[in-house]
N, C-alpha and C positions, 0 to 999 in steps of 0.2 A: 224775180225779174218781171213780176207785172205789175202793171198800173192802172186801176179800173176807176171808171166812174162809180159815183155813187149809185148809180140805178143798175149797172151790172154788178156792183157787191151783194145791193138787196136781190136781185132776184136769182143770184146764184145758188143760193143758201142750199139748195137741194144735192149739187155737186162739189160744194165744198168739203172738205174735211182739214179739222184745225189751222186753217189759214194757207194750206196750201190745194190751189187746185188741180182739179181732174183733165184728164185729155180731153176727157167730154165737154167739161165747161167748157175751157179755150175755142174749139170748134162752137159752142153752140152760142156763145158769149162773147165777141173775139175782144180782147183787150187793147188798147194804146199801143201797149208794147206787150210781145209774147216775146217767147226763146227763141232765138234765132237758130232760123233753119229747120225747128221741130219739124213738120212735115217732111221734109226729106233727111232727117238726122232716120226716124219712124221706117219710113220707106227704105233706106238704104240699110238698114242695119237688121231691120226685122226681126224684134226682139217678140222672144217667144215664152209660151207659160212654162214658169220654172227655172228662167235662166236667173245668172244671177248677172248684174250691174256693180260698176263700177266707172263711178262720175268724178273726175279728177279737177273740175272747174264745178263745184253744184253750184254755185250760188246760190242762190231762193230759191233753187228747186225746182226749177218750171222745167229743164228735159227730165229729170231726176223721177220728178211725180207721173208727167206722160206714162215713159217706159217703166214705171213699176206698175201702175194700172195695169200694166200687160203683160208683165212677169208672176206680180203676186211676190215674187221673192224677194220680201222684207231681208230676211234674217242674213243670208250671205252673200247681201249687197252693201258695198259701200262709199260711202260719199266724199270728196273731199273737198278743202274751201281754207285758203292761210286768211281769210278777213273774219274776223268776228262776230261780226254783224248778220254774216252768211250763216256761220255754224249757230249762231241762236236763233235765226230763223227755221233753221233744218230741221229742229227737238223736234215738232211733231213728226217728223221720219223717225227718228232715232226713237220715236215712241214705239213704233209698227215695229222695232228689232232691227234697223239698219246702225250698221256701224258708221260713227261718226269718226275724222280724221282731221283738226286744223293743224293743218302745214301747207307747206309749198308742196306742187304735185311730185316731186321729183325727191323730195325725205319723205312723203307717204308712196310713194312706187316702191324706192327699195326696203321701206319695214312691209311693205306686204310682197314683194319679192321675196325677203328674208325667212317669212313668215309662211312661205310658200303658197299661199294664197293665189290663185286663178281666176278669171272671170268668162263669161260668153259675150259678155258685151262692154265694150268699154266707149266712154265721150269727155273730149276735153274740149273746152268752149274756150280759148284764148283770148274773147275779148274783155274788156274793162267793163265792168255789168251796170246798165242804168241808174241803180241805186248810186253804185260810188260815184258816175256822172253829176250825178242829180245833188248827192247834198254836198253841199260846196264846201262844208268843214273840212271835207276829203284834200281838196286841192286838187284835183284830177283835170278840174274844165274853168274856164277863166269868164264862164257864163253871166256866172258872180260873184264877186269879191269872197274871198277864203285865205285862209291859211295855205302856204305854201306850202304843203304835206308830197302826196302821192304814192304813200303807203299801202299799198295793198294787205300786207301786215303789219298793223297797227305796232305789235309786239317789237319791233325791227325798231333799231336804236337811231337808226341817221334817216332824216326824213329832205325832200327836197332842198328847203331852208338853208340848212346845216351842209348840204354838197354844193350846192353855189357860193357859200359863204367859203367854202377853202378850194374847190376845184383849181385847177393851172386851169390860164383863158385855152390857152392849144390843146390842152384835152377836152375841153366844153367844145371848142369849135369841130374839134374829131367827131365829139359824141354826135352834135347837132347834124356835120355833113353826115353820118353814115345812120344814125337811128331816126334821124327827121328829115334823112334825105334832102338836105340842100342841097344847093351849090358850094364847093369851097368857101367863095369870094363872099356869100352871103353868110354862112357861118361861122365864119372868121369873123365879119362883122357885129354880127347879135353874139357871140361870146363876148369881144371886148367892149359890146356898150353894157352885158350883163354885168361884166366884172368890173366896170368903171363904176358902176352903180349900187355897189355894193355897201350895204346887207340889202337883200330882197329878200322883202317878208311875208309878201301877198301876190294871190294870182294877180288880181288886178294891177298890182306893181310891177309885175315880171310882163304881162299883157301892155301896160306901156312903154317898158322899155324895148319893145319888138316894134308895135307900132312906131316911134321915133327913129328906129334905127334901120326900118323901111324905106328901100328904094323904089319907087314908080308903082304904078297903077295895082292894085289889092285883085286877086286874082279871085277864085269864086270861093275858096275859105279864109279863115282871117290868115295876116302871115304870121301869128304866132302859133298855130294849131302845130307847125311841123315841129316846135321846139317845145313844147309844150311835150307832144309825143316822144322825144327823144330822151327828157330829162326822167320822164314815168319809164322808160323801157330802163333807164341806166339803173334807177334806183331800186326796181324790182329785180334785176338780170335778167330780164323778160325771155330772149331771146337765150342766153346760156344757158338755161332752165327748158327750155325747149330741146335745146341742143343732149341736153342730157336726158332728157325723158325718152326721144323717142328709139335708143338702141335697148332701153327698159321693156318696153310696148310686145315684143314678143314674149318674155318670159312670164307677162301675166295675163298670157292669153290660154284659153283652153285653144284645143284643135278645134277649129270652125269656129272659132269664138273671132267677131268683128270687133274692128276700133275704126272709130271717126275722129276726124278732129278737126276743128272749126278755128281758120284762121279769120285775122281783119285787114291786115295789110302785107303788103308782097314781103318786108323783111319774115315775117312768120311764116308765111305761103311756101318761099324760097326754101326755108330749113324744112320742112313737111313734104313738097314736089318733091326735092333731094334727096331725102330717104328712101321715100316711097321709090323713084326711078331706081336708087340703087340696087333697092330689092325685089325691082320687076328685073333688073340687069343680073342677079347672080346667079340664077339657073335654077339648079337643082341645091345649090346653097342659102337659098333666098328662104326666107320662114315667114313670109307673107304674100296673100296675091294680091293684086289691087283691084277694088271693088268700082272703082270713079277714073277710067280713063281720063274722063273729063271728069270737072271738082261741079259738083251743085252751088249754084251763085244763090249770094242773100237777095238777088232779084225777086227771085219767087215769093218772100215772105212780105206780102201785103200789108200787112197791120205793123210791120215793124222799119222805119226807114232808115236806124240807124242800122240794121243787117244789110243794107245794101253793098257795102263792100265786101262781104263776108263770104266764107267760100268752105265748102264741105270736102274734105277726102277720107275715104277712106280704105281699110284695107282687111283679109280677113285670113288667120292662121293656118298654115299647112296642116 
């Protein structure tokens, strides 16, 4: 998840190791983009020498690398990541002895549930990782022209394209009110001008037909970013996937072993608070305390803008 200039690559060279960096660089180096929230992922979870790790969202490895500089504990640490492009970035971990895992987090929770496997520290980063932003083969952002994908595993048979091309318009306008957060009256709308338009092949295609089908004045993002969002959460179960990880989350915790987890926006926040509350409400039934009365906002993270929605909780095992 970094992005460095040519003059912090060359002059990193001292704190690099096979292309992924050290907590040291990032502080001494700061990049475009860092891991959201790292310092207070660090702060709040205080990961200690010898614990082991387990990163359920690694992507490129930028909290992954941080906190094992400060565990050491390669070998019964491990990573997970269902995009491809993540886990061949990872090998140089998986060199150090870190177990590698592509799937979804929630088929690597229960084989290492299964497996009985434990951790002292756990972190899931929920958001959609820069890399997939950025190259627009993905389809993820309508920045620039792409294939209409939004696969976060590649491996996965039906990619955006293919579920516009058959969706009902009333289940597209369901998805768009409640995952992209319209209004009814608005997502009623941009379904039936998606589905009147159909086949949609390209961002830039699906990006026009919202524009067009736009009423009044353009608020401060484009008005396709909310459907854009909605159709990435359907195709991945974003949110169902959540929903089932986090009753997982205790059983692969050691005692006093922490978990954070890094939402981007209220529907992910909402299913994360919800938990958490419930398990500050059960008493003496409750198998977590919570660490973040308050959640640490992506405010804090300077060097990164797209963290600015982004929000930390965490919690840590009885």
């Amino acid at each position: 998840m970094f992005r460095y200039q040519l003059g912090d690559l060359e002059s990193d060279t001292n704190h690099r190791k096979n292309g992924i960096l050290s907590e040291m660089s990032i502080k001494e180096h700061p990049p475009l983009h860092v891991p959201v929230l790292l310092d207070a992922s660090l702060d709040v979870l205080q990961p200690k020498l010898g614990e082991n790790y387990l990163d359920l969202t690694a992507g490129l490895g930028g909290h992954a690398s941080a906190f094992l500089e400060r565990t050491k504990n390669f070998t019964e640490s491990c990573l997970v990541d269902r995009d491809d492009t993540a886990i061949a970035a990872l090998e140089p971990l998986a060199n150090e002895g870190v177990q590698l895992i592509h799937n979804d987090f929630v088929s690597a929770a229960e084989q290492l549930v299964a497996s009985g496997k434990t951790f002292d520290i756990i972190l899931a980063d929920l958001g959609v990782s820069s890399p997939q932003l950025d190259t627009f083969e993905r389809g993820f952002s309508f920045t620039h022209p792409g294939p209409l994908d939004m696969r976060m595993d590649r491996r996965q048979e039906h990619d955006a394209r293919q579920y516009l091309a058959t969706v009902r318009e009333s289940e597209l306008a369901r998805i768009i009110q409640e995952y992209g957060e319209e209004p009814r009256s608005v997502a009623k709308r941009y379904a039936h001008a998606i589905v009147s338009s159909r086949p949609v092949e390209s961002t830039d295609a699906l990006k026009e037909i919202i524009e067009n089908a736009h009423v009044g004045k353009w608020q401060k993002t484009h008005p396709a970013t909310r459907t854009f969002q909605a159709i990435r959460i359907e195709i991945n179960q974003e949110l169902q996937l959540i929903q089932q990880l986090l009753p997982l989350l205790p059983k692969l915790l050691k005692k006093g072993g922490r978990v954070g987890i890094i939402s981007f926006h209220s529907l992910e926040d909402r299913l994360v608070k919800r938990y958490f509350q419930e398990q500050d409400r059960s008493g003496y039934e409750a198998e977590l305390d919570i660490l973040t009365k308050q959640p640490r906002y992506g405010t804090e993270d300077v060097y990164n803008p797209r963290a600015r929605s982004a929000k930390l909780r965490a919690a840590v095992k009885k």
